[in-house]
C-alpha positions, 0 to 999 in steps of 0.5 A, a space after each residue: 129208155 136207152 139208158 137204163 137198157 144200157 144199164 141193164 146189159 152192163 150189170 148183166 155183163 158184170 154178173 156173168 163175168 163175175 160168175 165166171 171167176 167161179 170156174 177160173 179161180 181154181 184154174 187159171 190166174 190170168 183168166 182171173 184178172 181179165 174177169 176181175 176188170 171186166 167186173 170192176 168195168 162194167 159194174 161202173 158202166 151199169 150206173 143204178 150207183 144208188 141201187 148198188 151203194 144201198 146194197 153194199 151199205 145195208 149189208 153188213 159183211 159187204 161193210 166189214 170188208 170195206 172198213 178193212 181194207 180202208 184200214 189197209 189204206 190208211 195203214 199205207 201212209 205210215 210205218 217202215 215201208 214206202 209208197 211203193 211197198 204199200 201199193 204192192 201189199 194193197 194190190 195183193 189185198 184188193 180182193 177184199 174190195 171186191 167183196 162189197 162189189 160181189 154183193 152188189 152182183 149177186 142179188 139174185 138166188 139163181 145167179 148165186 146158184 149159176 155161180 156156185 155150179 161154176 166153181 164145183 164144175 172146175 173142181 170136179 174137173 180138177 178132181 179128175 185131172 188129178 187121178 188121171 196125173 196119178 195114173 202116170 199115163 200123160 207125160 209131165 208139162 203141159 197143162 197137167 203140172 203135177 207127179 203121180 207123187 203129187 197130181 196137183 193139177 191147175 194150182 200148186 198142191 197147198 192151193 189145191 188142196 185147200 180147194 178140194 177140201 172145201 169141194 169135199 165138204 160142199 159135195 157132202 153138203 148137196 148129198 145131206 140135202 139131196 132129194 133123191 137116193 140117188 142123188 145122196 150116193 152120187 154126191 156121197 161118192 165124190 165126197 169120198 174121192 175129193 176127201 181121198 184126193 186130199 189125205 193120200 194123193 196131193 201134198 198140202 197139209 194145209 189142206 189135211 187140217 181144213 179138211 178136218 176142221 170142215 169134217 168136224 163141222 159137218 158132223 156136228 152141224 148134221 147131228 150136234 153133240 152126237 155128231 160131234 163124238 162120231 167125228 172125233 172117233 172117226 177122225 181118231 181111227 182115220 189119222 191112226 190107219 192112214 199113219 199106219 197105212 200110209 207110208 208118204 203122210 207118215 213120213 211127211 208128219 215125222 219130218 214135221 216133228 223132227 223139224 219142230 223138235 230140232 230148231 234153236 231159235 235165231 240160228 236159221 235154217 234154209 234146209 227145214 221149212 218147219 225151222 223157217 216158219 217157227 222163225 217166222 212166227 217168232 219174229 212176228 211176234 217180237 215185231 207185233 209186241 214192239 209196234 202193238 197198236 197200229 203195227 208197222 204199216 201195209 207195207 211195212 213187214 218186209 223191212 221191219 222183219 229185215 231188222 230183227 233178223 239183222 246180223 244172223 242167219 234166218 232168211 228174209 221173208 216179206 210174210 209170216 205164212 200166217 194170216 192173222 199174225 201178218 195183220 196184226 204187225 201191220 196194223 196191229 191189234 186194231 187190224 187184227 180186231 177187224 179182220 176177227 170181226 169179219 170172220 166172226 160176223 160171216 159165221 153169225 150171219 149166215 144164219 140168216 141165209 135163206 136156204 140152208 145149202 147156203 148157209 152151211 156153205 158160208 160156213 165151210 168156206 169160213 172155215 177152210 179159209 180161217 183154219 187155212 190162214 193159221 200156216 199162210 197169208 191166204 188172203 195176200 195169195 191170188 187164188 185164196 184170197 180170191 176165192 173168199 172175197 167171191 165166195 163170201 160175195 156170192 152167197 151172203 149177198 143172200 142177206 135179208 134186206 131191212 124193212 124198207 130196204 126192198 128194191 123197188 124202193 131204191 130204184 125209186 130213188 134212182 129216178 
């Protein structure tokens, strides 16, 4: 049968390409959106629509993410922005579209397994890249961005550490369930070093709070409650040495306490980046309690935070530099409710993995990307917001499926 050979070989292509955003997410943008069309093409040209459609509808991630981005649609029909406004917000935020598509991708364990090899091979080779920046033995430029000062690599230092914290965690995570002690030390060791890459190498203090929060986890997944007081100890001795130790994280924590403890609010501030996010945030908030139930719109931010700050000093912005507040003014508390669902639905039902590698992977890229959206509007950046519809894609496509949901059934319907 030519067709369903035909079929076959689109979905087959479309898997590959789908894999590889793997690798490219953490290294190249534009490599990024060639893989994103190849997907969406030939996911289109592989057919097998009621296949694909009962996998995206019995997946109850793959349906969260739709009903938010529908919301993000509807939102753009109404509120402070444009047409034009809208469409540009809704092409930062159609990576969550692509959540429902990776899941139709991804049935297979090996391709989730070829796909999470991908993004820890780009990491790895982002971990060494970064320490031969910080030896100074290549000139600046180039493919190599970054300063012995801060060897960020591929991506700019907040994306990068956020990456490397994650990669740090799934590195400890293969060495809890190696098979061999040799195995165990290898992933022990380079956990080590993508840690130390974070905390006194790269700049990004988004990345220092995931890494923490990721370290907590870890531990107490591992041990529970004893896990847990091991992790706060250690995390208490950590933060007391490296302050003590380490003179650039010192004075990177004091500015921040300087900043904070000098901003007036609505006076503006161009030269402390703390005394811009605390008008950020603050704006927001008077935004949210003004239009508190749908919010101003998707592409309603950037005008509507132009006339609370009217007349004064504070600088524009078209984001908050936080997730949820950046949702809940533009589609307010019932945005916010649905974006909270998502997450706490993707923390429950990993669970149900199968293999636990997996489901403690599902809850690490949670977790970076939760605790990351606190300080920046991950999901409206490329590289973040990419990462957490694929990854979120790629492993809980591994969802059981419901009696009566196999395959074969819903090929049978196919012909």
């Amino acid at each position: 049968m030519p067709e369903r050979t035909y079929a076959d070989r689109a979905h087959s292509a479309a898997r590959w390409s789908a894999i590889a955003i793997g690798f490219s997410v953490p290294i190249a943008t534009a490599l990024d959106n060639v893989l994103l069309l190849l997907v969406l093409l030939f996911w289109l040209l592989g057919g097998n629509y009621r296949r694909k459609l009962a996998q995206i509808k019995e997946n109850p991630v793959a349906m969260a993410a739709l009903l938010l981005f529908s919301l993000l649609i509807v939102g753009g029909f109404y509120g402070y922005g444009d047409g034009n406004d809208a469409l540009n917000y809704l092409g930062k935020y159609v990576d969550i579209l692509f959540i429902a598509l990776f899941i139709a991708l991804f049935q297979e364990q090996q391709a989730r397994n070829w796909a999470i090899t991908a993004f820890m091979v780009a990491m790895g080779v982002t971990l060494f890249l970064s320490y031969v920046i910080k030896t100074g033995i290549f000139p600046q430029g180039g493919l190599l961005q970054g300063l012995p000062s801060d060897p960020f690599v591929f991506k700019l230092h907040i994306t990068q550490n956020l990456f490397m914290a994650f990669f740090a965690y799934a590195l400890a995570v293969n060495a809890r369930h190696a098979e061999t002690s040799r195995q165990r030390i290898t992933f022990g060791l380079a956990s080590g070093l993508a840690a130390y890459n974070v905390l006194f190498m790269v700049q990004g203090r988004s990345g220092y709070l995931a890494l923490a929060a990721l370290f907590v986890y870890f531990c107490f997944d591992w041990l529970r409650w004893k896990g847990l007081a091991i992790a706060l100890a250690t995390g208490l001795v950590i933060v007391a040495a490296s302050y003590a130790a380490h003179s650039g994280l010192q004075q990177r924590m004091n500015l921040v306490a300087t900043e904070i403890a000098a901003w007036q609010p609505g006076q503006g501030s161009e030269t402390s980046p703390s005394a811009v996010r605390m008008d950020y945030y603050t704006n927001s908030l008077a935004i949210i309690r003004d239009h508190p139930v749908f919010g101003v719109g998707t592409g309603g931010f950037e005008k509507a935070y132009a006339e609370k700050i009217h007349n004064t000093a504070m600088a524009p912005s078209n984001n908050p530099h936080n997730q949820y507040l950046l949702i809940a003014a533009q589609l307010g508390v019932v945005g916010l409710t649905v974006l909270l669902c998502l997450f706490l639905l993707e923390w429950s039902m990993a669970r149900l993995l199968p293999l636990p590698l997996d489901r403690a992977l599902a809850r690490g890229a949670l977790l970076t990307i939760a605790v990351g959206s606190l300080f920046n509007s991950l999901l409206l950046d490329h590289s973040e917001g990419l990462f957490f519809a694929w990854i979120s894609g790629v492993l809980f496509a591994g969802l059981p499926r419901r009696k009566g949901g196999d395959n074969s059934k819903v090929l049978a319907m196919d012909r």
